[in-house]
N, CA, C and O atoms as a GROMACS GRO file, in nm:
protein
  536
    1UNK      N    1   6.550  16.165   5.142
    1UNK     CA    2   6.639  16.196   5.248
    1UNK      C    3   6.772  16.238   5.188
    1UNK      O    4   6.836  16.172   5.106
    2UNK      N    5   6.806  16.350   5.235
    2UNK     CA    6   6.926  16.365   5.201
    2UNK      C    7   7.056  16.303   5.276
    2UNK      O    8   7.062  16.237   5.380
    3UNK      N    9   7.180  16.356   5.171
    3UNK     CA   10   7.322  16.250   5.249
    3UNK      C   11   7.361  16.332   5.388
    3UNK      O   12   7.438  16.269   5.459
    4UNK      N   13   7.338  16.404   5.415
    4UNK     CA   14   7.359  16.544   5.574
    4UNK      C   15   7.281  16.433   5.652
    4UNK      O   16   7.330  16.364   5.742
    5UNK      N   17   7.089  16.425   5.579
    5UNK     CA   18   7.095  16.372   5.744
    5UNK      C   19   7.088  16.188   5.735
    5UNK      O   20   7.080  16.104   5.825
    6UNK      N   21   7.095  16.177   5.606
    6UNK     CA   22   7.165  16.017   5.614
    6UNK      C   23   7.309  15.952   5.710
    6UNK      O   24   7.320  15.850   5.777
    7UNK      N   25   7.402  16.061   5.680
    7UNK     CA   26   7.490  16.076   5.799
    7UNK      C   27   7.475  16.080   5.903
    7UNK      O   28   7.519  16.009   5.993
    8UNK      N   29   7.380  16.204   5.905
    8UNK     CA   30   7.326  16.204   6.066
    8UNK      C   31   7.267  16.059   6.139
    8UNK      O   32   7.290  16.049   6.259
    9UNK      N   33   7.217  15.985   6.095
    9UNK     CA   34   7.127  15.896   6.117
    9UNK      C   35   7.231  15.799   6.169
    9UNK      O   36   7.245  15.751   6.282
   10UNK      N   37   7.303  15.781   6.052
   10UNK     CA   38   7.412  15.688   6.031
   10UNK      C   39   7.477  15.656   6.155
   10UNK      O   40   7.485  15.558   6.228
   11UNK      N   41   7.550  15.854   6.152
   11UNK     CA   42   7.609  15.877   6.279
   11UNK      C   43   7.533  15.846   6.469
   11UNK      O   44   7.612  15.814   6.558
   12UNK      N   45   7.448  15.854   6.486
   12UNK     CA   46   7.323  15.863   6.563
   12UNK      C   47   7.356  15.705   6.590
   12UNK      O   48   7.387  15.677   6.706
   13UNK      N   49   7.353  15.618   6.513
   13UNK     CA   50   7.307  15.453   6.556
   13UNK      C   51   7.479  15.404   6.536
   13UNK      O   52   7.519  15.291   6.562
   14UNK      N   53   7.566  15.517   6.485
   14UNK     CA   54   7.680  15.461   6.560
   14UNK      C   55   7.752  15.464   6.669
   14UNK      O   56   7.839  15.386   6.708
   15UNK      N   57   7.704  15.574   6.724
   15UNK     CA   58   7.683  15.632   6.847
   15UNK      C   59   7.601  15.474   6.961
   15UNK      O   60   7.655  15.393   7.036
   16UNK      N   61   7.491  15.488   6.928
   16UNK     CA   62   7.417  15.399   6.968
   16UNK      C   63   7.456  15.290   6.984
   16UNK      O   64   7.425  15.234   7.090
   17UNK      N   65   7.540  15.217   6.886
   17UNK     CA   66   7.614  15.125   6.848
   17UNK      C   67   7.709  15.111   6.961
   17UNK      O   68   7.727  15.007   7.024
   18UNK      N   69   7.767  15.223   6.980
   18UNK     CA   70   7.888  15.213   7.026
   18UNK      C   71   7.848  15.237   7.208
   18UNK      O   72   7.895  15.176   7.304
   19UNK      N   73   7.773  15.318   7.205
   19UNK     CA   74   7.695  15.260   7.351
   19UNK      C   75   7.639  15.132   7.424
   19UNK      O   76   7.631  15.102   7.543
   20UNK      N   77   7.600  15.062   7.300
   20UNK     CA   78   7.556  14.918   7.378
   20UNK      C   79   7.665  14.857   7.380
   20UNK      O   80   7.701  14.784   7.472
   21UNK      N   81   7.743  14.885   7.258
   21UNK     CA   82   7.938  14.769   7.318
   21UNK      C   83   7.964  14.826   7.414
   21UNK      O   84   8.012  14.742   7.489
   22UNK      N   85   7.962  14.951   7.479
   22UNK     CA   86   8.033  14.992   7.620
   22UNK      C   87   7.933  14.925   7.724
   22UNK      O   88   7.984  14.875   7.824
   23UNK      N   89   7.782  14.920   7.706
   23UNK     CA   90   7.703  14.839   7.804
   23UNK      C   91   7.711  14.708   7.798
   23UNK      O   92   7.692  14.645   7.901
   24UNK      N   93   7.737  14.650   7.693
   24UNK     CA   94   7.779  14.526   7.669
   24UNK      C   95   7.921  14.466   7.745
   24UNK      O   96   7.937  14.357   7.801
   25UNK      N   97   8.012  14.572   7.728
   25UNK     CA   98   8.189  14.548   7.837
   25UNK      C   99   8.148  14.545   7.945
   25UNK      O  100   8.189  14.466   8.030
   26UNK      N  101   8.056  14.634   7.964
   26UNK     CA  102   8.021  14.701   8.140
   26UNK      C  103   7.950  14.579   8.223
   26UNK      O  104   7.960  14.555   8.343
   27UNK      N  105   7.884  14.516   8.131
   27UNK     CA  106   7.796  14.406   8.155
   27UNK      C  107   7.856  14.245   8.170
   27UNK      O  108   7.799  14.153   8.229
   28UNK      N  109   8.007  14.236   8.090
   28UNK     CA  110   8.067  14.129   8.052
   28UNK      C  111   8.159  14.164   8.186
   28UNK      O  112   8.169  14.070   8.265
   29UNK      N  113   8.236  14.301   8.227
   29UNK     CA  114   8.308  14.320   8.341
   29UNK      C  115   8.214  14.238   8.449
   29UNK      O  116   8.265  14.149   8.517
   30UNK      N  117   8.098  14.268   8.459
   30UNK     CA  118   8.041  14.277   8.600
   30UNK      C  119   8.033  14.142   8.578
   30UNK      O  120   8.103  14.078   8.657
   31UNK      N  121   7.962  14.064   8.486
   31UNK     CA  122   7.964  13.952   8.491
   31UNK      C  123   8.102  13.856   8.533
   31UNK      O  124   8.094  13.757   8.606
   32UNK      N  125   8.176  13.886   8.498
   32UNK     CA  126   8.333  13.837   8.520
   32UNK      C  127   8.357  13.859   8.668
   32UNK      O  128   8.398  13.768   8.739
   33UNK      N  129   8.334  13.970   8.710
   33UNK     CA  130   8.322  14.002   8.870
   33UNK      C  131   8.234  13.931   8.968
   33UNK      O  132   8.256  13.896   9.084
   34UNK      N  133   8.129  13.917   8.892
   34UNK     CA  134   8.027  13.768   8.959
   34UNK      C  135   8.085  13.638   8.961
   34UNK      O  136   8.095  13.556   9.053
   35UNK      N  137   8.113  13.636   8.869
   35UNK     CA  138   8.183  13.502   8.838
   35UNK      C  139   8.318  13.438   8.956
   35UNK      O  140   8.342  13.332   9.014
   36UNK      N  141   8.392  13.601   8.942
   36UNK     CA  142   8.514  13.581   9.034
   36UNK      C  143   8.408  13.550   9.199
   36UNK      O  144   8.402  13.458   9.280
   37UNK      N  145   8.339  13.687   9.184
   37UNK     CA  146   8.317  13.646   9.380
   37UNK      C  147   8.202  13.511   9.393
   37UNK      O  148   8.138  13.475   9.492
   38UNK      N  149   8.202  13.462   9.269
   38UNK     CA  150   8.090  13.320   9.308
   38UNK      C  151   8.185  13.218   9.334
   38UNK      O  152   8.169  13.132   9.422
   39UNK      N  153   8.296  13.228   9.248
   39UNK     CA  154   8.420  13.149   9.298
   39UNK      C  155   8.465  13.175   9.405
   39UNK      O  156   8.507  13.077   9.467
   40UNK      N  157   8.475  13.280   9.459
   40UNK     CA  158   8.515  13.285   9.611
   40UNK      C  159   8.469  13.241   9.718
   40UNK      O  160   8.529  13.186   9.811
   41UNK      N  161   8.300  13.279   9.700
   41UNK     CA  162   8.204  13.203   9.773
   41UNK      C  163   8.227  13.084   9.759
   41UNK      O  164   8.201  13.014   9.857
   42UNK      N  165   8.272  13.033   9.663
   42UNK     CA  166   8.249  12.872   9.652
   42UNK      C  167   8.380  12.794   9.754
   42UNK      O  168   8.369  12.684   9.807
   43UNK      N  169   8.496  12.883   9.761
   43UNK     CA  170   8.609  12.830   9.810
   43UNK      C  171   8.549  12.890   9.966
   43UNK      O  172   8.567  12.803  10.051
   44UNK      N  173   8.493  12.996  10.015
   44UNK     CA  174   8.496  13.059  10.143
   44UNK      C  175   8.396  12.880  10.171
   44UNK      O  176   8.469  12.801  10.230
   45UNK      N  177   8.281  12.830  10.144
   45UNK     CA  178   8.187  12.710  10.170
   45UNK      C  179   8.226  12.613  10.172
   45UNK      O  180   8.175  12.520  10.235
   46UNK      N  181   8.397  12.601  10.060
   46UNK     CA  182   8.456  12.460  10.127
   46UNK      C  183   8.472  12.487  10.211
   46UNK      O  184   8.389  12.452  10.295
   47UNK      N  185   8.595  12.577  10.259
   47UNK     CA  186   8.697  12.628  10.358
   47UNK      C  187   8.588  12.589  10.514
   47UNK      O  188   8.637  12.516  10.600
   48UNK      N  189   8.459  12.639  10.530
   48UNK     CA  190   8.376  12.668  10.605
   48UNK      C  191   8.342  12.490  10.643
   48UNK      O  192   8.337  12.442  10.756
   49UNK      N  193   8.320  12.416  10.508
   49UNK     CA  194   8.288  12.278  10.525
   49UNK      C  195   8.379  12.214  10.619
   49UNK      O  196   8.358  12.148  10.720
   50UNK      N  197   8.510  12.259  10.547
   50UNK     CA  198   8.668  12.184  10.617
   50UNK      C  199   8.638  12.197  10.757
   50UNK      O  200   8.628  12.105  10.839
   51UNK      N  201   8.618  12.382  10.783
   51UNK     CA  202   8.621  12.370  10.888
   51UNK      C  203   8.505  12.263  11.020
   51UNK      O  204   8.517  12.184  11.114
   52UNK      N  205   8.399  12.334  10.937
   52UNK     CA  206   8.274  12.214  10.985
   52UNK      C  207   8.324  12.076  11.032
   52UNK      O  208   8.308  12.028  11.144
   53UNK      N  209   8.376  12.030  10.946
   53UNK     CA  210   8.447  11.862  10.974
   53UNK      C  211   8.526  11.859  11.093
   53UNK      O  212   8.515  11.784  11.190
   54UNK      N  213   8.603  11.948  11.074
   54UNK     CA  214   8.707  11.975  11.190
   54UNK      C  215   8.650  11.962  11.312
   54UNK      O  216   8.673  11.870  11.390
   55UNK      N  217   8.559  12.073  11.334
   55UNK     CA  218   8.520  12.087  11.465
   55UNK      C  219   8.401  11.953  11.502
   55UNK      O  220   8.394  11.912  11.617
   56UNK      N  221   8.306  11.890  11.383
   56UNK     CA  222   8.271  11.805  11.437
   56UNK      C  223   8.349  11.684  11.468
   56UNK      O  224   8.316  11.640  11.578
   57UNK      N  225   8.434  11.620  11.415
   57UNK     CA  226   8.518  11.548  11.484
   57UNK      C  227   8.613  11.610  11.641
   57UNK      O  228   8.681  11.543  11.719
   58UNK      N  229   8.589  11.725  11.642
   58UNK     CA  230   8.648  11.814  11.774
   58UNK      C  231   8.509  11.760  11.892
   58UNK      O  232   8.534  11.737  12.010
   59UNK      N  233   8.411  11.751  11.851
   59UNK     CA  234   8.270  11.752  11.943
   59UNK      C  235   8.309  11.596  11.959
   59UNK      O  236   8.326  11.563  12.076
   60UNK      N  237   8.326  11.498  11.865
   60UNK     CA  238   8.306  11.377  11.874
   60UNK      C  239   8.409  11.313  11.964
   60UNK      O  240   8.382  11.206  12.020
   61UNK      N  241   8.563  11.393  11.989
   61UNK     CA  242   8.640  11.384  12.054
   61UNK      C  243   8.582  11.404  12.173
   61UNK      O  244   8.559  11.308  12.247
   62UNK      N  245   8.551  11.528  12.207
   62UNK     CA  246   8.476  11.556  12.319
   62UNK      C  247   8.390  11.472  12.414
   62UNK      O  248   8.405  11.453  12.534
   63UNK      N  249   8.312  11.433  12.345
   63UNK     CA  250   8.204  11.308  12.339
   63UNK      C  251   8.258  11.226  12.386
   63UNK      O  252   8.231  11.189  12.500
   64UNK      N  253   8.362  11.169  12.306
   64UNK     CA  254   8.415  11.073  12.373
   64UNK      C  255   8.524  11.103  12.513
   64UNK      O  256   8.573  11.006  12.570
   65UNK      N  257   8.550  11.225  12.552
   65UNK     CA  258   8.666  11.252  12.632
   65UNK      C  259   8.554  11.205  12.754
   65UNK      O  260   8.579  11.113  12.832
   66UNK      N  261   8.423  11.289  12.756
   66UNK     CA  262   8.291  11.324  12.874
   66UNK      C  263   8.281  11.181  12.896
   66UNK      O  264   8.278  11.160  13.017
   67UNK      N  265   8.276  11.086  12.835
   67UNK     CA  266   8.219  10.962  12.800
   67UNK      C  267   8.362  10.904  12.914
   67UNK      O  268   8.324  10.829  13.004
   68UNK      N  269   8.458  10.924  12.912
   68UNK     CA  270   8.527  10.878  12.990
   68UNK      C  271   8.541  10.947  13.137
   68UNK      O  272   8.578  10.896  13.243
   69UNK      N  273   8.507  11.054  13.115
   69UNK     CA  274   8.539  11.118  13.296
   69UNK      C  275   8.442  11.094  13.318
   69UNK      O  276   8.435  11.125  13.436
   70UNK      N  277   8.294  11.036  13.272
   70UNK     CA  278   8.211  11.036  13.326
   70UNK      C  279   8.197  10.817  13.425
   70UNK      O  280   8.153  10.750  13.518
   71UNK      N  281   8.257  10.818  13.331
   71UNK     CA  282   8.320  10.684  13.401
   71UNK      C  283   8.430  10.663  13.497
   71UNK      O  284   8.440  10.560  13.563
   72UNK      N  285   8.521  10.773  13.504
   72UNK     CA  286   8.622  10.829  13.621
   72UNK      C  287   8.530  10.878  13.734
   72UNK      O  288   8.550  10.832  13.846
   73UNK      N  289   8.437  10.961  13.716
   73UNK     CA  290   8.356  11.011  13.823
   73UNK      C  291   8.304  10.904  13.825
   73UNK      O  292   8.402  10.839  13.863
   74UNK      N  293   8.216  10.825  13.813
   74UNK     CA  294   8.171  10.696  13.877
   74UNK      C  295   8.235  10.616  13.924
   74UNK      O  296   8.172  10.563  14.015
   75UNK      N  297   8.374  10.557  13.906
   75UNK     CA  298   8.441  10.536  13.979
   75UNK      C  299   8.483  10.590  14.099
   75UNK      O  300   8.490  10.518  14.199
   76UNK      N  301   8.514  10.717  14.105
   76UNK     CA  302   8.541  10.794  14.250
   76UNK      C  303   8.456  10.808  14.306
   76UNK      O  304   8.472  10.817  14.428
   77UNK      N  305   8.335  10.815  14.258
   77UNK     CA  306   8.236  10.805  14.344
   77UNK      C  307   8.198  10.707  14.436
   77UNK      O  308   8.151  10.727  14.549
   78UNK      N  309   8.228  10.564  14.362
   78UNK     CA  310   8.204  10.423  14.456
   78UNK      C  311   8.302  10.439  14.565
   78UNK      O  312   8.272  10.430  14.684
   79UNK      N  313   8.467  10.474  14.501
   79UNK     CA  314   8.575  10.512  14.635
   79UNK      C  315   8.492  10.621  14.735
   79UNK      O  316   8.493  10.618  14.858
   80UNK      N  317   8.433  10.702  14.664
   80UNK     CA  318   8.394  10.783  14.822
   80UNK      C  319   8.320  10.763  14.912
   80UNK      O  320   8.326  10.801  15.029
   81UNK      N  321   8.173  10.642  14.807
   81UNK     CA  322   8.096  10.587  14.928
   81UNK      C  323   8.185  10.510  15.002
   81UNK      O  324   8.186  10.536  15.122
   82UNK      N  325   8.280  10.396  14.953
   82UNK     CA  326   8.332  10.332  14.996
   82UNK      C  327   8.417  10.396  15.178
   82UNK      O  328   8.422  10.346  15.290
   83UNK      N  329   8.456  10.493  15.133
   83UNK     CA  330   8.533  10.606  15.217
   83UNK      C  331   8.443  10.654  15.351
   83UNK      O  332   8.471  10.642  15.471
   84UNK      N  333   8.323  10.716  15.285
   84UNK     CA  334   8.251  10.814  15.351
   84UNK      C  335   8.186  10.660  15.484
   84UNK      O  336   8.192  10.666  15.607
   85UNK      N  337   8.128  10.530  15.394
   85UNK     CA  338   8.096  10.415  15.481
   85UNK      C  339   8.226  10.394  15.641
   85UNK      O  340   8.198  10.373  15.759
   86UNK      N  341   8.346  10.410  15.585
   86UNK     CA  342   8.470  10.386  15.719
   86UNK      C  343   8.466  10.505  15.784
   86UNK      O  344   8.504  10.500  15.900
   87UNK      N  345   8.428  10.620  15.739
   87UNK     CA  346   8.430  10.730  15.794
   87UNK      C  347   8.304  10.714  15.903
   87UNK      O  348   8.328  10.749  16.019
   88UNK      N  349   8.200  10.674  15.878
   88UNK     CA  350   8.077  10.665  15.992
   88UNK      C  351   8.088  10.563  16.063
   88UNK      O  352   7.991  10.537  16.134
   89UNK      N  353   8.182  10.493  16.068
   89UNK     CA  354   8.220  10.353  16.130
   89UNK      C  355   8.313  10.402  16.234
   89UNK      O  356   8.311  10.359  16.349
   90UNK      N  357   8.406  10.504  16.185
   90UNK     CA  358   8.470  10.531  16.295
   90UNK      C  359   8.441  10.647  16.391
   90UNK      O  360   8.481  10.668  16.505
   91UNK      N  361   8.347  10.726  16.299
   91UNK     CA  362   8.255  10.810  16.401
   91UNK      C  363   8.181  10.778  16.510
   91UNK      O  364   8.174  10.834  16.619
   92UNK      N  365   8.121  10.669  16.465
   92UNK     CA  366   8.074  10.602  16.562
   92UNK      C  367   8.170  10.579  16.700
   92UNK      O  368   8.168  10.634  16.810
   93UNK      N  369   8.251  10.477  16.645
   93UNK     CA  370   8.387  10.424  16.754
   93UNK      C  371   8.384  10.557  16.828
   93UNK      O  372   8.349  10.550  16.946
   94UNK      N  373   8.423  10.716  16.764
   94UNK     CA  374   8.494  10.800  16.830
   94UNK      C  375   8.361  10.835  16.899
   94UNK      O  376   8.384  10.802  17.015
   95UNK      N  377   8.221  10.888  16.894
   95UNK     CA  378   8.116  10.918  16.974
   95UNK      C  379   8.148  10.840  17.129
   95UNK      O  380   8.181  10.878  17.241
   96UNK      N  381   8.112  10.685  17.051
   96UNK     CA  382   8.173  10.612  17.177
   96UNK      C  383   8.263  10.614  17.298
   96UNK      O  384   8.265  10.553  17.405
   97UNK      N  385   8.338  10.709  17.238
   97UNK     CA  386   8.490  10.708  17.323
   97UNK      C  387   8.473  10.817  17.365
   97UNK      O  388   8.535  10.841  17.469
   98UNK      N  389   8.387  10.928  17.307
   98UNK     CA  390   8.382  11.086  17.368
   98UNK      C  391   8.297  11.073  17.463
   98UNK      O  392   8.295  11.177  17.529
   99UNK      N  393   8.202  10.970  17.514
   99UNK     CA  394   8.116  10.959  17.602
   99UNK      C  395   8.120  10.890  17.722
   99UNK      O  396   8.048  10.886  17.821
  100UNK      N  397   8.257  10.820  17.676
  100UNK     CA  398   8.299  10.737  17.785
  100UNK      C  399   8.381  10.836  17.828
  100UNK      O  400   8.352  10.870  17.942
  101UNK      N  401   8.492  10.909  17.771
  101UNK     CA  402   8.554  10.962  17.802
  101UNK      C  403   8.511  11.087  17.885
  101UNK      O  404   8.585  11.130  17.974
  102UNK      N  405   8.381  11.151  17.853
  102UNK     CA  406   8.318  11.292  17.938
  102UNK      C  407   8.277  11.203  18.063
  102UNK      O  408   8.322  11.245  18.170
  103UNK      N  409   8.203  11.091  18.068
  103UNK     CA  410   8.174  11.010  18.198
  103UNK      C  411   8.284  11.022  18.292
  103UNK      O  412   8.269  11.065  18.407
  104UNK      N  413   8.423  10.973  18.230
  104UNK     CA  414   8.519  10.967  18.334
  104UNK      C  415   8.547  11.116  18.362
  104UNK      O  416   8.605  11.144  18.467
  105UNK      N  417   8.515  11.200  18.288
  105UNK     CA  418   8.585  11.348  18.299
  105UNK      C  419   8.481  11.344  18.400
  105UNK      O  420   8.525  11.313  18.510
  106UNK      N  421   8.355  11.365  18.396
  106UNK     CA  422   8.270  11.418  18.513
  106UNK      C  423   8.330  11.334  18.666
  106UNK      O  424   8.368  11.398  18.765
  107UNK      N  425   8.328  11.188  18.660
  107UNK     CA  426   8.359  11.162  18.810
  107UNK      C  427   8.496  11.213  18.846
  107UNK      O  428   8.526  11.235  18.963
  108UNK      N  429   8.574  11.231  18.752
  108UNK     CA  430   8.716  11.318  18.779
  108UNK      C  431   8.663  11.484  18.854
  108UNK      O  432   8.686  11.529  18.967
  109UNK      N  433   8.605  11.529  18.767
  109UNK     CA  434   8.559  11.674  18.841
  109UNK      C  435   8.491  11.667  18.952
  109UNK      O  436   8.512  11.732  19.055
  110UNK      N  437   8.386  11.566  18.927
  110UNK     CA  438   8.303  11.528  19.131
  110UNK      C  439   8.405  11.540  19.214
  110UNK      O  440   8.427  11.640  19.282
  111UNK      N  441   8.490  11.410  19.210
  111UNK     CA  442   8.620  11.386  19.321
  111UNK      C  443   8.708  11.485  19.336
  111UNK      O  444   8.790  11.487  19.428
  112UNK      N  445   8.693  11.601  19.223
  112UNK     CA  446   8.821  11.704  19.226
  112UNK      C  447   8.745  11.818  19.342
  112UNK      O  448   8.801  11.888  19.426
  113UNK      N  449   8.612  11.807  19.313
  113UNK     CA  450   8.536  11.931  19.425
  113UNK      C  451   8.547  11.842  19.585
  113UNK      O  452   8.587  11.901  19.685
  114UNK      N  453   8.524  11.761  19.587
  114UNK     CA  454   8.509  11.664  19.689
  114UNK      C  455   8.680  11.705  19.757
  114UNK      O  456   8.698  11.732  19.875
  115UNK      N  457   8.773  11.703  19.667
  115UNK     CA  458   8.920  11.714  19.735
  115UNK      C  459   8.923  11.845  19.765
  115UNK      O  460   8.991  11.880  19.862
  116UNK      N  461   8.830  11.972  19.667
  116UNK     CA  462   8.870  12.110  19.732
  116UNK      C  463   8.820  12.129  19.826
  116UNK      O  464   8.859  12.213  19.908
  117UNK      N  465   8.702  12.043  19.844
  117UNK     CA  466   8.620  12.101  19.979
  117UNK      C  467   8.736  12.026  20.096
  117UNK      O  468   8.818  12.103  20.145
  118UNK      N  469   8.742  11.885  20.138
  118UNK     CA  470   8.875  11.891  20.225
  118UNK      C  471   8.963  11.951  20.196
  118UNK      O  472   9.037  11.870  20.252
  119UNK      N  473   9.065  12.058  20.139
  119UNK     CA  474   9.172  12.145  20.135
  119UNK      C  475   9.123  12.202  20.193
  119UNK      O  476   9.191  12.240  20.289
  120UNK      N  477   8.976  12.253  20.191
  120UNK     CA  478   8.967  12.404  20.194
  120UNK      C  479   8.935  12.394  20.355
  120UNK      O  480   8.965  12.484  20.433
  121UNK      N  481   8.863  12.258  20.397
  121UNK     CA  482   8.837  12.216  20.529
  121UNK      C  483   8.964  12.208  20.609
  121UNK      O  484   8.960  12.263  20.719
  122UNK      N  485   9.084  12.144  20.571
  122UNK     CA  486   9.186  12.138  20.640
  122UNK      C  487   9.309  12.263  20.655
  122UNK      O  488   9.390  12.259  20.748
  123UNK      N  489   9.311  12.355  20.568
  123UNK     CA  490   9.350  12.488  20.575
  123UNK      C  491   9.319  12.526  20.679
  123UNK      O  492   9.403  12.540  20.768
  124UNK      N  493   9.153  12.559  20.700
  124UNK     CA  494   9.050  12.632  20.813
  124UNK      C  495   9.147  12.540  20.905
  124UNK      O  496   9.240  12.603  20.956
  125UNK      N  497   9.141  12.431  20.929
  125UNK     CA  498   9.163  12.426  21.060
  125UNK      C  499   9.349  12.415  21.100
  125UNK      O  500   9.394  12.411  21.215
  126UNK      N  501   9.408  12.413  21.009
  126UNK     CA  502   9.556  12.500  21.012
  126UNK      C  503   9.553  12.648  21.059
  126UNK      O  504   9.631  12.705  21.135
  127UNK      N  505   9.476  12.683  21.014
  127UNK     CA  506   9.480  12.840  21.040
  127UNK      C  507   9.446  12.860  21.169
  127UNK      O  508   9.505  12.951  21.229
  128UNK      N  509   9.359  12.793  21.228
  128UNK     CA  510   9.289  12.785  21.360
  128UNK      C  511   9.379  12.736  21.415
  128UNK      O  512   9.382  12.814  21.510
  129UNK      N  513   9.493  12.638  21.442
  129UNK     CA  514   9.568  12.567  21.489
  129UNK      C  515   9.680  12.700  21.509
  129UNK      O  516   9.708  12.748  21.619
  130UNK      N  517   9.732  12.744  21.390
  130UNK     CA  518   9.808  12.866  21.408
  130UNK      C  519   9.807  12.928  21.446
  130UNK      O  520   9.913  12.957  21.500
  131UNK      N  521   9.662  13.043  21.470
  131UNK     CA  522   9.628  13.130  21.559
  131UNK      C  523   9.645  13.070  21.713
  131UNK      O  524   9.704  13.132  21.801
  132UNK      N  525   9.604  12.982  21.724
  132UNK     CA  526   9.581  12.952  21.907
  132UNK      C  527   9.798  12.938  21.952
  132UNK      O  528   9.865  12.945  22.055
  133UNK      N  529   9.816  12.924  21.855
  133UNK     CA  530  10.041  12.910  21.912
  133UNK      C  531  10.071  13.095  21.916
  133UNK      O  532  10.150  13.157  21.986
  134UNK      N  533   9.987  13.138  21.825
  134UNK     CA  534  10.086  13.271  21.846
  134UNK      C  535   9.984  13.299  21.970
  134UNK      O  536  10.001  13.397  22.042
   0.00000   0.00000   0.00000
């Protein structure tokens, strides 16, 4: 072999050489870039955890808020049977009183026709009384 293409050769695998250190940087960049966004991921999964915590103690609040109106509504509820019970008690009373009360309304209206028919009887005979003077 001669020194031309001993050079050549030389030259050729330094070339080569010098291509795998640039795939080698290219490879150490990207890796470093993994590295960074695996760290990011890793902080975005606390951040996400934190938040997680947060909101389940937000539910557990909750839980417990339901847990109490739901014992407020049972309470108002006994007040309303309690309520709705005086309410049919006095419905009653008032039925009572609307029936007594239409009873008297009707013999009021009997006696009221009973009085128009004498008006209307004693008019007639005013009028008749009047006619016979003129």
């Amino acid at each position: 072999m001669t020194n031309e293409e001993f050079q050549k050769i030389v030259l050729e695998e330094l070339r080569s050489l010098k291509e795998g250190q640039r795939n080698l940087e290219e490879g150490q960049r990207n890796l470093e870039e993994g590295q960074r966004n695996l760290e990011e991921g890793q902080r975005n999964l606390e951040e996400g955890q934190r938040n997680l915590e947060e909101r389940q103690r937000n539910l557990e609040e909750g839980q417990r808020n339901l847990e109490e109106g739901q014992r407020n509504l049972e309470e108002g509820q006994r007040e309303i049977k309690k309520e709705l019970q005086a309410i049919t008690e006095q419905t009653a009373d008032l039925t009572e009183f609307r029936e007594e009360t239409n009873a008297k309304l009707d013999t009021i209206i009997e006696e009221n026709e009973i009085l128009k028919e004498l008006i209307g009887k004693h008019e007639v005979d005013i009028r008749r009384i009047k006619r016979r003077i003129v």
